[in-house]
C-alpha positions as CSV (number, residue, x, y, z in Angstrom):
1,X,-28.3,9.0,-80.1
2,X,-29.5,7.2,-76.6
3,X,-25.9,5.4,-76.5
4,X,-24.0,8.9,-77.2
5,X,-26.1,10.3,-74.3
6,X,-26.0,7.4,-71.7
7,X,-22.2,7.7,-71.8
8,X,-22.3,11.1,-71.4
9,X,-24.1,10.7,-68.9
10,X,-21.7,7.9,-67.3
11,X,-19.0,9.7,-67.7
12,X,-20.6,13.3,-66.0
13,X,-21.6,10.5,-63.0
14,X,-17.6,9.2,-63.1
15,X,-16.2,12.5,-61.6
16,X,-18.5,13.0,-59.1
17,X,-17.7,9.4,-58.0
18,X,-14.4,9.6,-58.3
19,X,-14.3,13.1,-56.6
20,X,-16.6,11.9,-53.3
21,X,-13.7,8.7,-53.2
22,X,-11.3,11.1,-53.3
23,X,-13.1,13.3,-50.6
24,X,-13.5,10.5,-48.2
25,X,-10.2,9.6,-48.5
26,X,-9.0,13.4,-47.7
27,X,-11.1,13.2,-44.6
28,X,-9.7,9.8,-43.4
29,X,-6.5,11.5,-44.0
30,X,-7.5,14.3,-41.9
31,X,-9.3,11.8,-38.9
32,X,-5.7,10.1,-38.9
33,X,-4.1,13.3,-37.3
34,X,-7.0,14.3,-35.2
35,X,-7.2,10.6,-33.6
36,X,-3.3,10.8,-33.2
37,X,-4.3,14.5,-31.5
38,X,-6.8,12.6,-29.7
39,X,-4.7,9.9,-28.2
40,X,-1.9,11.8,-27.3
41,X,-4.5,14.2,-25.9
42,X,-5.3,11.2,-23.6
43,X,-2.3,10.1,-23.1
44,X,-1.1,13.1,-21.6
45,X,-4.1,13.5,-19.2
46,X,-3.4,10.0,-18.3
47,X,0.3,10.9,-17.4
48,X,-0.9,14.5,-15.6
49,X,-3.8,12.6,-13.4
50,X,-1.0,10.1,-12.3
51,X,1.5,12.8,-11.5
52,X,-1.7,14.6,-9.7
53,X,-2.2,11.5,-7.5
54,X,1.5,11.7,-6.7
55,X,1.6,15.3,-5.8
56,X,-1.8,15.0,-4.1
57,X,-0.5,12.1,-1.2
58,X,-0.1,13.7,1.9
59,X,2.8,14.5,3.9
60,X,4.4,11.5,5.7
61,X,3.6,13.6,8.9
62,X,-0.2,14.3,7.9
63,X,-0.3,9.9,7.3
64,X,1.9,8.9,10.6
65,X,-0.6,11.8,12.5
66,X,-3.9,10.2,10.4
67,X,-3.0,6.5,11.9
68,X,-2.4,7.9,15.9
69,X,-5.2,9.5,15.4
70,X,-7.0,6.5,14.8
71,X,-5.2,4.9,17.6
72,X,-6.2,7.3,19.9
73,X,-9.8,7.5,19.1
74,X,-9.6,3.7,19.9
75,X,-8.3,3.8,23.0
76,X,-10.5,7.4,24.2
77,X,-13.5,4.9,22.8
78,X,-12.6,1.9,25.1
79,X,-14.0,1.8,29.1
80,X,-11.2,-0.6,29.5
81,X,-8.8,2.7,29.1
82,X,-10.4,4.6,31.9
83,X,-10.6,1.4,34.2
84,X,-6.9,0.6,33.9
85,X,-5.9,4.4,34.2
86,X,-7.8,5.1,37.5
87,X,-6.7,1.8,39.3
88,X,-3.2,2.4,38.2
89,X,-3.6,5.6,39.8
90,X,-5.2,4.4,42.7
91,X,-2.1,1.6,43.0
92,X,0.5,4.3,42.9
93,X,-1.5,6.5,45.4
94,X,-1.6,3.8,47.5
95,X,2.2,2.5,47.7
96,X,2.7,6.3,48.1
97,X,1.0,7.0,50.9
98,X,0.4,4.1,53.2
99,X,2.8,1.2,52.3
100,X,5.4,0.8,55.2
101,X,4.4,4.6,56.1
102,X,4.6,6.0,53.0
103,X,4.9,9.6,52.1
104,X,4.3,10.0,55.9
105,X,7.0,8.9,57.4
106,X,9.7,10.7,55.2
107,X,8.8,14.1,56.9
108,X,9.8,16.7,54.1
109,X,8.7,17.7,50.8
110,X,9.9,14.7,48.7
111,X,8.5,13.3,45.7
112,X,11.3,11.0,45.1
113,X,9.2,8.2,46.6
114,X,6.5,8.9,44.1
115,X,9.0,8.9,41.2
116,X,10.6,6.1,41.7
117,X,7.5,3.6,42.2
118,X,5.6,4.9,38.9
119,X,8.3,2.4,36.8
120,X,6.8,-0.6,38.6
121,X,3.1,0.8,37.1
122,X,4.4,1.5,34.2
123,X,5.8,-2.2,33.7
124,X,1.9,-3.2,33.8
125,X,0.4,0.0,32.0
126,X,2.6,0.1,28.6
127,X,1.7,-3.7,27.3
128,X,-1.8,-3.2,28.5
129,X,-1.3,-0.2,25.6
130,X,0.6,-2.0,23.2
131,X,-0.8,-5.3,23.3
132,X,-3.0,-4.8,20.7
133,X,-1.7,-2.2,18.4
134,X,-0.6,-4.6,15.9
135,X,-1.4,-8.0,17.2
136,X,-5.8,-7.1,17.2
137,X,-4.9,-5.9,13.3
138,X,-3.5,-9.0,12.3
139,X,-6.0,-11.5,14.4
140,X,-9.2,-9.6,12.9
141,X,-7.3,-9.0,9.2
142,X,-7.3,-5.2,9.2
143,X,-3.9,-5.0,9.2
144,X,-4.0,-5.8,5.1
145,X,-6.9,-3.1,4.6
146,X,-4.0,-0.7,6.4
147,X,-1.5,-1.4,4.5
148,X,-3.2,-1.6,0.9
149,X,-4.7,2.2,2.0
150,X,-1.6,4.6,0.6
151,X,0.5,4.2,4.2
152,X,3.9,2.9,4.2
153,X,4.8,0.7,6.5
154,X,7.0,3.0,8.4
155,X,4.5,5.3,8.8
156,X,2.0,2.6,10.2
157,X,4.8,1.4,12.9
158,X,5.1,5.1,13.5
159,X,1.5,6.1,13.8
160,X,0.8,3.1,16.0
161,X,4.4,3.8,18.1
162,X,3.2,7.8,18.8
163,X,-0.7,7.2,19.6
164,X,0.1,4.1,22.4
165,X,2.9,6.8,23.8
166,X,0.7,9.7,24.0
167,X,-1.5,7.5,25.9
168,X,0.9,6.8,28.2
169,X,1.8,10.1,28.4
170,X,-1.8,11.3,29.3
171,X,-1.3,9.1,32.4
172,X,2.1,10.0,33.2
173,X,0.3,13.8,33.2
174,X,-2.7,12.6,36.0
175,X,0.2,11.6,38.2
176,X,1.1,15.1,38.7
177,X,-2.2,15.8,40.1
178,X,-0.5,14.6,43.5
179,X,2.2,17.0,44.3
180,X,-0.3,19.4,42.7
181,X,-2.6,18.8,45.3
182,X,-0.4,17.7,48.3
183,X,2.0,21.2,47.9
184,X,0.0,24.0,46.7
185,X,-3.5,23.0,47.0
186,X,-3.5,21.5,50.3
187,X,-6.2,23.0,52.6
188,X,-6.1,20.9,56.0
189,X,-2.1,20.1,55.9
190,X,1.1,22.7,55.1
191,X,4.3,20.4,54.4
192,X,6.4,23.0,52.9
193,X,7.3,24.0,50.0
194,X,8.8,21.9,47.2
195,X,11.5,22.2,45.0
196,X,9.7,21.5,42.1
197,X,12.7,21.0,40.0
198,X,13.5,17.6,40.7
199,X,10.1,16.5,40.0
200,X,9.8,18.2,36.8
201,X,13.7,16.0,35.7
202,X,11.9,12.9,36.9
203,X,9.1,13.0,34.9
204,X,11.2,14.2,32.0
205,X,13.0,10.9,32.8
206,X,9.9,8.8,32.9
207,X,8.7,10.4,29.0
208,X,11.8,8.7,28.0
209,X,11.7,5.1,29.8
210,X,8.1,5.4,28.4
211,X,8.9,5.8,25.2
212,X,11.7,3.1,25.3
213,X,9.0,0.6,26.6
214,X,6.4,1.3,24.1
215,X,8.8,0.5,21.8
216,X,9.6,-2.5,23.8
217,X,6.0,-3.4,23.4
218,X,5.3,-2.3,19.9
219,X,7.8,-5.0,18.8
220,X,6.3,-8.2,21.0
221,X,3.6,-7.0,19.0
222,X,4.4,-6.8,15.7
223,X,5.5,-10.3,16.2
224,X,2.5,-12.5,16.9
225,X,-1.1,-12.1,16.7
226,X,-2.0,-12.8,20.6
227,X,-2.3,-10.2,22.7
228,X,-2.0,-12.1,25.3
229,X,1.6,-13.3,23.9
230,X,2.6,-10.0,23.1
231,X,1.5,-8.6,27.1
232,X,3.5,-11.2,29.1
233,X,6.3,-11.1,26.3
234,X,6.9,-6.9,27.0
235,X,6.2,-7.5,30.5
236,X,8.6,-10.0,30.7
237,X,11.5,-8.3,28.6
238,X,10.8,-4.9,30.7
239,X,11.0,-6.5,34.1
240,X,14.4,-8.2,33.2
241,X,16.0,-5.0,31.7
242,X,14.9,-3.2,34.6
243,X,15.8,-5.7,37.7
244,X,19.4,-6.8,36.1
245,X,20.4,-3.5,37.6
246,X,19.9,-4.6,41.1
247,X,23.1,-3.8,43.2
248,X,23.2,-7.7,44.0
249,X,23.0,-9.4,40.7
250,X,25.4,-6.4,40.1
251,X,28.0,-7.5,42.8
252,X,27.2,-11.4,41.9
253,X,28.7,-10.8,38.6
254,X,31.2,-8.4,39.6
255,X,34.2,-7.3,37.1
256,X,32.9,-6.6,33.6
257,X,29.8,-9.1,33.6
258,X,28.3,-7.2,35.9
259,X,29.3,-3.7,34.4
260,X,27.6,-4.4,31.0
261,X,24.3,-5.4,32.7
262,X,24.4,-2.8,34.5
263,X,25.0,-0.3,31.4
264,X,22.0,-2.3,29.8
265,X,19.4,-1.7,33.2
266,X,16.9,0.7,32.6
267,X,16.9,1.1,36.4
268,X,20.9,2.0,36.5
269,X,19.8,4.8,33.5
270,X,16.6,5.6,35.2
271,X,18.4,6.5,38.7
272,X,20.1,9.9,37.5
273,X,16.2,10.9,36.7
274,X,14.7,10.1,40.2
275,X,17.7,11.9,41.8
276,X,16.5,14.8,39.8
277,X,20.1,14.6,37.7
278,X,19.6,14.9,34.2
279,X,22.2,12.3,32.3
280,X,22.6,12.7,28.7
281,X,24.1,9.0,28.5
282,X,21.0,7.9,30.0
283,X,18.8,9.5,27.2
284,X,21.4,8.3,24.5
285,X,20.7,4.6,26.0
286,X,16.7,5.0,25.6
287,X,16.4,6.9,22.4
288,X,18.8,4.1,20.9
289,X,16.5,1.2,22.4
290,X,13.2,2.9,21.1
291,X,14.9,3.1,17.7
292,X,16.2,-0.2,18.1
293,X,13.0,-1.7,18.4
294,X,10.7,0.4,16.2
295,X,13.2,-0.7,13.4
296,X,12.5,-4.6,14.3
297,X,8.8,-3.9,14.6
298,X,9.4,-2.1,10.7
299,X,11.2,-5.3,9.8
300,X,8.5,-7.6,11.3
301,X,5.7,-5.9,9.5
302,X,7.9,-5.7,6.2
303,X,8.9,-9.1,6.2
304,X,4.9,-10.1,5.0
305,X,6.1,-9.5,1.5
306,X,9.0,-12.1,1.8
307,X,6.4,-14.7,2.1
């Protein structure tokens, strides 16, 4: 009778076994999906925060604006900027009004004088700017930091190229605080009034040989990590494009020698300007050397990967 009831009992117990085996099983079956669920869930938030961080990158105006910025702020930061702007101005004031007579001696409303000494300052005053916008990155290391941070490269040579010329600009801008105050603000002198025209189409012509010579000077820089090396380099390089367009070396050469050099002088394209003339060739020949050059500076910063 106790065996008849202790298999009963085994097999009542069998069932229940059987059934919670078969239960588990079920809800393994049923954890399968949800973990599939699961990691496709996660999956697909993986995929939507990486197409997120793609959307998200700013514009590559907002990044080139976000590095001259920067630049900028460097330079507005520096003493050394204000020094070398106010003694550049006090130079060009200078050789306006008292070398050989200066201004003085012209007797009439001319800034032509003015206009055409400020490329001699500015062969000085753009490697003093450019010196160090890629060579000081590269001596103290921060040029890797730059580029890991989500810039391209162009965008960097870009950034660096428009915050050096906007400095440049800025002093280009305090040099019209001359004929400002020598024409219309003048209250112990009256020397006429001036045809302001002229002066307006020579400093539109200095913008551009500015912006050819920061380019000039971004590229010495991108080159070598002295700043130094990079100053004397653009100073060099400008000097000789400008002075191979001296009316001797011109007539030394004579025939077609002398005809491409003096297509290549900044000083031949630079002379419509000062006249108050407005070339279009002459704006053709900077634009190409500024892209000219910011495209070897691209190259030069590019070419750390090769290595």
């Amino acid at each position: 009778m106790s065996t008849e009831t202790t298999l009963e009992k085994d097999e009542e117990k069998m069932p229940l076994h059987a059934s919670a085996e078969e239960s588990s099983d079920d809800r393994e079956q049923d954890a399968e999906p949800s973990e599939r669920k699961s990691s496709r869930r996660d999956a697909s938030e993986d995929a939507g925060s990486t197409e997120k961080i793609i959307l998200d990158r700013p514009s590559s105006a907002k990044m080139i604006w976000t590095v001259a910025k920067r630049e900028i702020a460097s330079y507005l930061q520096s003493p050394i900027t204000y020094i070398v702007i106010s003694v550049s101005l006090v130079v060009l004031g200078l050789w306006f009004f008292l070398y050989k007579g200066g201004f003085w001696q012209i007797d009439r409303a001319s800034t032509t004088r003015l206009v055409e000494s400020v490329p001699y300052g500015l062969m000085f005053l753009i490697p003093l700017f450019t010196m160090r916008a890629l060579s000081d990155e590269k001596r103290v290391g921060t040029i890797e930091l730059l580029i890991t941070m989500p810039v391209k490269d162009s965008e960097v040579i870009l950034g660096k190229y428009l915050g050096s010329f906007v400095m440049i600009v800025i002093g280009l801008a305090l040099v019209c605080l001359y004929p400002i105050a020598m024409f219309t603000r003048a209250p112990f002198w009256h020397l006429g009034e001036l045809d302001w025209n002229p002066f307006w189409v020579g400093m539109l012509g200095l913008c551009f040989f500015s912006a050819a010579g920061t380019a000039v000077g971004l590229m010495w820089s991108s080159f070598t990590e002295s700043q130094i090396l990079s100053f004397f380099a653009t100073l060099i390089t400008l000097a000789v494009l400008y002075f191979i367009g001296q009316v001797s070396i011109v007539e030394l050469l004579r025939g077609w020698p002398g005809d491409a050099v003096s297509f290549l002088s900044m000083q031949t394209r630079f002379d419509p300007f000062a006249r108050g003339i407005i070339d279009s060739r002459a704006i053709i020949y900077f634009l190409s050397l500024t892209v000219l050059c910011l495209m070897v500076a691209f190259r030069a910063l590019e070419s750390r990967k090769w290595t």
